[in-house]
C-alpha positions in Angstrom: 238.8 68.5 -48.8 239.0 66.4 -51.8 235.3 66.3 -53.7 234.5 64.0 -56.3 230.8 63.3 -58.0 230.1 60.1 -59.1 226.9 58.5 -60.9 225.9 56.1 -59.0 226.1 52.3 -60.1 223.5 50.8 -62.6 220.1 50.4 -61.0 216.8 48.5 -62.0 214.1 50.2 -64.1 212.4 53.1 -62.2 209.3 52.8 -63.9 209.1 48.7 -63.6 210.5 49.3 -59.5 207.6 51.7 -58.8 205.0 49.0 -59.8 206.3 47.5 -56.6 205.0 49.9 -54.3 208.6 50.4 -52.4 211.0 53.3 -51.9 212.9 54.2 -54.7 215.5 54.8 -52.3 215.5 51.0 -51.9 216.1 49.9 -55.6 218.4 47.3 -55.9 221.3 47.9 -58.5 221.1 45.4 -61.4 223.3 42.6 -62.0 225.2 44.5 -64.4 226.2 47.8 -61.6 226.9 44.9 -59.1 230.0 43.4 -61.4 231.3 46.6 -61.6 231.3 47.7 -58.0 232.8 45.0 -57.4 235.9 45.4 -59.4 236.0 48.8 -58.7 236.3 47.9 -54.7 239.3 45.6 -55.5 241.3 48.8 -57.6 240.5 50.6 -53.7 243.6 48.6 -52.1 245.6 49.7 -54.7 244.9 53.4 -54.7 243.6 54.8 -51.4 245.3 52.3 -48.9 243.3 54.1 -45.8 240.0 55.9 -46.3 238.1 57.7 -43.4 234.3 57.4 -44.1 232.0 60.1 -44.9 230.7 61.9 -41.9 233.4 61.9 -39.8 235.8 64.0 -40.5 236.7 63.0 -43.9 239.2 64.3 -46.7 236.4 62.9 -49.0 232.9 63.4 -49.1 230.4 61.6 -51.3 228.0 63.6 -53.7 225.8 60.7 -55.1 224.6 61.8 -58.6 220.6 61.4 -59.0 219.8 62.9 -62.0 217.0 60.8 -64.0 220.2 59.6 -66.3 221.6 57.3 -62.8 220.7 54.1 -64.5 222.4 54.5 -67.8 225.5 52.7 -68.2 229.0 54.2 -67.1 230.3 56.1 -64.5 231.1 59.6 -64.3 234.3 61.0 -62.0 234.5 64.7 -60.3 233.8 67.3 -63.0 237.3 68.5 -64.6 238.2 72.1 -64.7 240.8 73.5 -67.5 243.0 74.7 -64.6 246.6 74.1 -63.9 246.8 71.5 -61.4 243.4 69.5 -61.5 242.6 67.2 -58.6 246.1 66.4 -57.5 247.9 64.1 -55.3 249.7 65.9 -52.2 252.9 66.5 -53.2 253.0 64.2 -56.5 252.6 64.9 -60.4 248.6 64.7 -61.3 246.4 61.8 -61.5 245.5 60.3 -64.9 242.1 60.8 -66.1 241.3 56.9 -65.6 243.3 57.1 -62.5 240.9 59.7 -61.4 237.8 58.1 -62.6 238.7 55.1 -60.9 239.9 56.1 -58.2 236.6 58.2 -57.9 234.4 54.9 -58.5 236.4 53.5 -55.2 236.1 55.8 -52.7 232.0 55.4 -53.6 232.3 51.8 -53.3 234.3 51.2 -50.0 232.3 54.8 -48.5 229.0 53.3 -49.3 229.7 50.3 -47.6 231.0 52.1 -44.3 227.7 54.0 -44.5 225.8 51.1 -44.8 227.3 49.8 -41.8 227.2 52.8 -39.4 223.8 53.6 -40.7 222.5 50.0 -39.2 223.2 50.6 -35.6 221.3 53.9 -35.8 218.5 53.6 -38.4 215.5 54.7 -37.4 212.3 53.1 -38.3 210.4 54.1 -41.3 207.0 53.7 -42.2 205.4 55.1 -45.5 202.2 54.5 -47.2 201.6 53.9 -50.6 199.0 52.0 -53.1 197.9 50.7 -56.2 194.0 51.3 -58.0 192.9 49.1 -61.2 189.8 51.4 -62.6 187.9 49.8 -66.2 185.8 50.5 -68.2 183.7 48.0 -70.0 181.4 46.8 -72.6 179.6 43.5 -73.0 180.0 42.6 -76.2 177.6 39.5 -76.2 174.9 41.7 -74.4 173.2 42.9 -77.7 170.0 43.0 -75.6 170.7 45.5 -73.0 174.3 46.7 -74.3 175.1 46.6 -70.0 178.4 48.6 -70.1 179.7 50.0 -67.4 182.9 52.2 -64.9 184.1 50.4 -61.9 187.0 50.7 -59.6 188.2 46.8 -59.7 190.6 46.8 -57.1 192.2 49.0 -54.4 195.1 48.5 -52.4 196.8 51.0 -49.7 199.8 49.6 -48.6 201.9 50.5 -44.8 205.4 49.5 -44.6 208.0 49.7 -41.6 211.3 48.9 -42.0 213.3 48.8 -38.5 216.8 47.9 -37.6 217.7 44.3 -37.1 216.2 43.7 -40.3 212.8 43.3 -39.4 210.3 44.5 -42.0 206.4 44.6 -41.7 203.4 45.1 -44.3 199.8 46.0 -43.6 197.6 45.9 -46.8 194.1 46.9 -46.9 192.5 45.5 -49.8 189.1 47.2 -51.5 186.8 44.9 -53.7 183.7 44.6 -55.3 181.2 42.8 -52.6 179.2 40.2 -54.3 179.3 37.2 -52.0 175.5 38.3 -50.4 172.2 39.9 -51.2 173.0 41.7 -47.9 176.4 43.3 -50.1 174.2 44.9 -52.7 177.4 45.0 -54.6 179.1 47.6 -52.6 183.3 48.2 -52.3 184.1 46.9 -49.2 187.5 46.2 -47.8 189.8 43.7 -45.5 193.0 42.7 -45.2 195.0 41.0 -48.2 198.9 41.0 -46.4 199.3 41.9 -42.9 203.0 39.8 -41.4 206.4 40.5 -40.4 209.1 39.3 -41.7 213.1 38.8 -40.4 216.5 38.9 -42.7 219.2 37.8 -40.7 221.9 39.9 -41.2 224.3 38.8 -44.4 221.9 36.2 -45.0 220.0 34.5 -48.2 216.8 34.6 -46.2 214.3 36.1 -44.9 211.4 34.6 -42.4 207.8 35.8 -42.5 204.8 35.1 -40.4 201.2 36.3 -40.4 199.2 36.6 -43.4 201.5 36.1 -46.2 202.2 36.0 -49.7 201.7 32.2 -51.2 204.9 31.3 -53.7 202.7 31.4 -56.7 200.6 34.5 -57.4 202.8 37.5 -56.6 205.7 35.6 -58.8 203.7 35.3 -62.2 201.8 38.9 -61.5 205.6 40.7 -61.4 207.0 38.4 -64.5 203.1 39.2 -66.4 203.1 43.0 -64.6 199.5 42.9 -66.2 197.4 42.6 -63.1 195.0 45.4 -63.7 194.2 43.3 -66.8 193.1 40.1 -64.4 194.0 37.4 -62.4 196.9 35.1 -63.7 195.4 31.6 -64.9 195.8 29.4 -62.2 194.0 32.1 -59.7 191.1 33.2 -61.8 190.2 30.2 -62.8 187.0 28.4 -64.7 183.9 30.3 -64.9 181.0 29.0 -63.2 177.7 28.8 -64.2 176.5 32.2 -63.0 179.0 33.8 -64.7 181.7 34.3 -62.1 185.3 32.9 -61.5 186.5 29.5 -59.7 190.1 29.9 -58.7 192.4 27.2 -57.6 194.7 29.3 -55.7 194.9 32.9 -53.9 197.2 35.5 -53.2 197.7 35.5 -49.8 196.8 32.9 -46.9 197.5 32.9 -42.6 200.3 31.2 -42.1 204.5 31.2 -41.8 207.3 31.0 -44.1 210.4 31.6 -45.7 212.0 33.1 -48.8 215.6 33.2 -50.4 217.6 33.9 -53.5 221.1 33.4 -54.4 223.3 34.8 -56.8 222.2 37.4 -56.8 218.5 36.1 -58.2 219.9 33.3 -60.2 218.2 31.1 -57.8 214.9 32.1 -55.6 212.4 30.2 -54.1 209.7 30.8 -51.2 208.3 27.7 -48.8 205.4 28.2 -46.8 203.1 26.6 -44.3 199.5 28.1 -44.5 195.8 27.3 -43.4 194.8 26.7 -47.0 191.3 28.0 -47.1 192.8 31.3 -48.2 192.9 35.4 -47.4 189.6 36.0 -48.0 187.3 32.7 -46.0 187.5 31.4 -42.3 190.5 30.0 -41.7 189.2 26.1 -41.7 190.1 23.3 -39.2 193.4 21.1 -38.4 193.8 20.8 -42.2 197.2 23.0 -43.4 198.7 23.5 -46.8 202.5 23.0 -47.8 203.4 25.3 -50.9 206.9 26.0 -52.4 208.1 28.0 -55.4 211.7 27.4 -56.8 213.1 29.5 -59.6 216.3 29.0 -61.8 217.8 31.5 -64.1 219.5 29.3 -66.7 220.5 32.4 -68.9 221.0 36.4 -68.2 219.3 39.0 -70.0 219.2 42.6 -69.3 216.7 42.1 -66.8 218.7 40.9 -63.8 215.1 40.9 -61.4 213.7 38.2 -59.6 212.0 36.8 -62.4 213.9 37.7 -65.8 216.5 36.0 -68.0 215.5 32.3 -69.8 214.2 30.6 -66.2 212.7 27.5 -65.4 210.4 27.5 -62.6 208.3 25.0 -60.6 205.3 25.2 -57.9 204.1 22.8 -55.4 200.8 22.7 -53.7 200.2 19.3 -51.0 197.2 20.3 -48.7 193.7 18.9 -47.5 190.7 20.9 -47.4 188.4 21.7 -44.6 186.4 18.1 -44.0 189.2 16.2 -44.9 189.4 16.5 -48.7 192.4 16.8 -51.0 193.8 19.6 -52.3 196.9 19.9 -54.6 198.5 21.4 -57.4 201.5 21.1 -59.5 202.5 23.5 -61.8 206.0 23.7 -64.4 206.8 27.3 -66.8 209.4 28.4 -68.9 209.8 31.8 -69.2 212.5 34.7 -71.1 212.1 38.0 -70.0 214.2 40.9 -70.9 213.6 44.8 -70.9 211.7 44.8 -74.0 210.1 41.0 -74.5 208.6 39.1 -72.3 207.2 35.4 -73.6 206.0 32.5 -70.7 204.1 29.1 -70.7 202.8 27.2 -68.3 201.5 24.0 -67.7 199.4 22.9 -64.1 197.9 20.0 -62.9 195.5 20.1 -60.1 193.4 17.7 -57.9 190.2 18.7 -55.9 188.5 15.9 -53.7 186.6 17.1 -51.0 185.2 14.8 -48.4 182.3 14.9 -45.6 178.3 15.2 -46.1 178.7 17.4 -48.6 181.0 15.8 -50.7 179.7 14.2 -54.2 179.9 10.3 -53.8 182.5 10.3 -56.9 185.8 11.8 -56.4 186.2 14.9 -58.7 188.3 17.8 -59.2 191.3 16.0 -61.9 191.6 19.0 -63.7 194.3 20.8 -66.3 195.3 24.8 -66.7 197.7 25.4 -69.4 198.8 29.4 -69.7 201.0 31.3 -72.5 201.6 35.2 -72.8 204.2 37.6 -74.2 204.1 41.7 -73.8 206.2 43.5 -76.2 207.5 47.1 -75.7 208.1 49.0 -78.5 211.7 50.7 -78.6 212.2 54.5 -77.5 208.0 54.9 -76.4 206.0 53.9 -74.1 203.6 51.8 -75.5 203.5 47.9 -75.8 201.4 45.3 -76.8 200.3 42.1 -74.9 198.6 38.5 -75.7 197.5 35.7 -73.7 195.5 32.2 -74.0 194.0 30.7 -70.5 192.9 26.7 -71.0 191.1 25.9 -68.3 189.8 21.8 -68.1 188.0 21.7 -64.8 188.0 17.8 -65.2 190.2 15.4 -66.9 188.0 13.2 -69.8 185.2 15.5 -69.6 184.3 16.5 -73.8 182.2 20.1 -73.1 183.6 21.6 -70.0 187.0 22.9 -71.6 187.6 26.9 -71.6 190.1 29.2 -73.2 190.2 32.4 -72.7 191.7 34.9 -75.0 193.2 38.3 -73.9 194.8 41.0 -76.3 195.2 44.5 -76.0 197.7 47.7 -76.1 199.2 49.6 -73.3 200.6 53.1 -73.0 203.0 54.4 -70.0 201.5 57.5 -69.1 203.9 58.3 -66.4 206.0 56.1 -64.2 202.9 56.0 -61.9 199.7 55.8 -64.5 199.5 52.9 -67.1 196.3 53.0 -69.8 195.4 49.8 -71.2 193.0 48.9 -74.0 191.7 45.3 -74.5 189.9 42.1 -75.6 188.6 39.4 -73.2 186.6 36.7 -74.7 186.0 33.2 -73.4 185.3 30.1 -76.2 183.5 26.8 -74.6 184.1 23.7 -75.4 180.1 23.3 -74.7 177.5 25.2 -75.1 177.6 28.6 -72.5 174.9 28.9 -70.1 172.8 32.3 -70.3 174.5 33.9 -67.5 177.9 32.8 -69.0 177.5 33.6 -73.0 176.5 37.2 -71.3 180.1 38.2 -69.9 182.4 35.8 -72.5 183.4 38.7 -74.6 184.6 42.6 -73.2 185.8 45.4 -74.7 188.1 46.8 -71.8 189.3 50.4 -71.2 191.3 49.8 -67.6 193.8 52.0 -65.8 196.6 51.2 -63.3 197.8 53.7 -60.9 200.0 53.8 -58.1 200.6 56.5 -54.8 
């Protein structure tokens, strides 16, 4: 028995992969590990004409190498011994040391492929559970009056995966919030479901097919390029604040309906279509009325970020619907964005139209409104800490002088460990008007907030 330790291929960031709330088993390799795989399989012709695969009766057997150092660059052969005759050929002179690295990196590549394939006829099913908490602390800055501060679990998530052969793949997500929606509430957490769908990846194919309650194209993307959720909701989903001091949103997270995703190259290209209810995850799901919405994504230029959403892309979003009554409902939405392992920088630009109809409807069409977004998040080189900025414009309506808002986030975050984030920072909204009581009362925060995951 020949045996030969290899490190496995370049993967994508543990820490940034964990945020994801999948197996690490399951991390893809990056762009990077899959260029050289993939020469390394076309040296395998050349040096080991026949291979048996691992597990069945095999002259070589795979040790894959998992120390924490799997995703630096390089590979590293069987461990050479100052003796004689090391790893030889049957009956020949003895193997180079690039011959035997290379010819290491090629029995991995073609055995983890015959793996891969024997494994798929027999894979069980696996289900694991896992989750995310945002906790906060914070501080009303405004509130000189009765200095409210306060501790609060913002969000809660527990998340139950199954992946089963045939490539079928389902998600159950509880979801824990803050009740406000009813005297009845009294504020308490309560909980219901944000994701619960199945989805369908043809074998060898691009895409993959999901039905139920789903993600929408829009959130989930900008929340993964951003990874700042336990800050807030991205722009176009928090919204304008309303004159009791919460948040209008013009789009959610999740909705009941049926779609598809797909990506090409590999992530050069991505997009995700879907056909949805339109009244969201969290309200009734409405009448006849449905919503069309489709993300496309193009990486125009690699970085060392080879994920769904980094590199210099150019994205766009897609929103045609009609409301419950009858009433229009669309938004359009364009962003740049560059994102490597160190820098991320994004702007976006949104358009939106909101004209309900029926007897509740105001007898002028409204709802022409504008969100324009920009952020960046710096990591500092060799820690874990990084800084982050953002500036929200919200215009509810187009040519209306005092109902413009921008919000202003800035703060500093520390990588605890690959599960527990700490962030410190600034929230504070500027009117174009003058703030209403309730609003001038929660326009500026001093934040303490937390991010961990199970």
């Amino acid at each position: 028995m020949r045996l030969m330790v290899v490190r496995h291929a370049i993967a994508e960031d543990r820490e940034v992969y964990a945020r994801t709330h999948k197996e690490d088993a399951d991390r893809p390799l990056t762009s990077e590990g899959r260029r050289k795989m993939e020469r390394v399989a076309l040296g395998l012709k050349q040096l080991v004409p026949a291979l048996d695969p691992p597990g069945r009766g095999a002259r070589y057997r795979l040790v894959t190498h998992t120390a924490p150092e799997r995703d630096t660059s390089g590979f590293v052969s069987c461990p050479m011994h100052h003796h004689h005759n090391p790893l030889p050929q049957e009956g020949r002179q003895p193997m180079t040391v690039s011959m035997r690295r290379a010819l290491g990196v090629a029995v991995v590549a073609a055995a983890a492929g015959a793996i891969q394939l024997a494994g798929q006829a027999t894979q069980a099913p696996q289900v694991t559970v896992g989750g995310v908490a945002y906790t906060q602390y914070v501080y009303q800055l405004k509130d000189t009056l009765n200095h409210v501060n306060n501790f609060d679990v913002t969000r809660a998530y527990v998340n139950v995966i199954g992946r089963f052969s045939g490539g079928i793949y389902t998600r159950v997500t509880a979801d824990i919030y803050r009740n406000t929606d009813g005297p009845s509430s009294n504020g308490s957490l309560s909980y219901r479901l944000k994701y619960a769908y199945v989805a369908y990846t043809p074998t060898n194919s691009p895409l993959t097919y999901k039905i139920g309650l789903i993600h929408t194209p829009w959130v989930d993307w900008e929340e993964t390029l951003w990874d700042y959720r336990m800050q807030g909701q991205v722009a176009l989903e928090r919204g304008f604040m309303t004159a009791t001091g919460g948040q209008q949103g013009y789009v959610a997270a999740a909705d009941f309906g049926a779609g598809v995703d797909g990506k090409w190259g590999p992530d050069k290209v991505n997009f995700q279509l879907v056909v949805v209810n339109g009244e969201n995850y969290n309200r009734s799901p409405g009448d006849k009325g449905k919503d069309v919405s489709a993300r496309a994504s193009v990486r125009v230029l690699d970085t060392d970020d080879s994920s769904r959403v980094g590199g210099l892309r150019v994205t766009g979003y897609a929103q045609y619907g009609k409301s419950t009554g009858g009433g229009t409902r669309n938004r359009f939405l364009a962003m740049v964005s560059y994102r490597t392992k160190q820098i991320t920088l994004a702007g976006e630009a949104a358009a939106t139209r909101d004209r309900p109809l029926g007897a509740g409807a105001p007898t002028t069409p409204v709802g022409d409104g504008h969100v324009y977004s920009a952020f960046g998040v710096y990591k500092f080189p060799k820690t874990k800490a990084a800084v982050i900025a953002r500036v929200d414009v919200e215009h509810p309506q187009a040519g209306n002088t005092t109902d413009k808002q921008t919000r202003f986030i800035g703060g500093v975050s520390y990588q605890l460990t690959p599960n527990w984030r700490l962030l410190g920072d600034w929230d504070y909204v500027d009117f174009q008007g003058t703030p209403l009581v309730a609003q001038d009362a929660v326009r500026s925060q001093a934040l303490f907030q937390t991010q961990f995951t199970f």
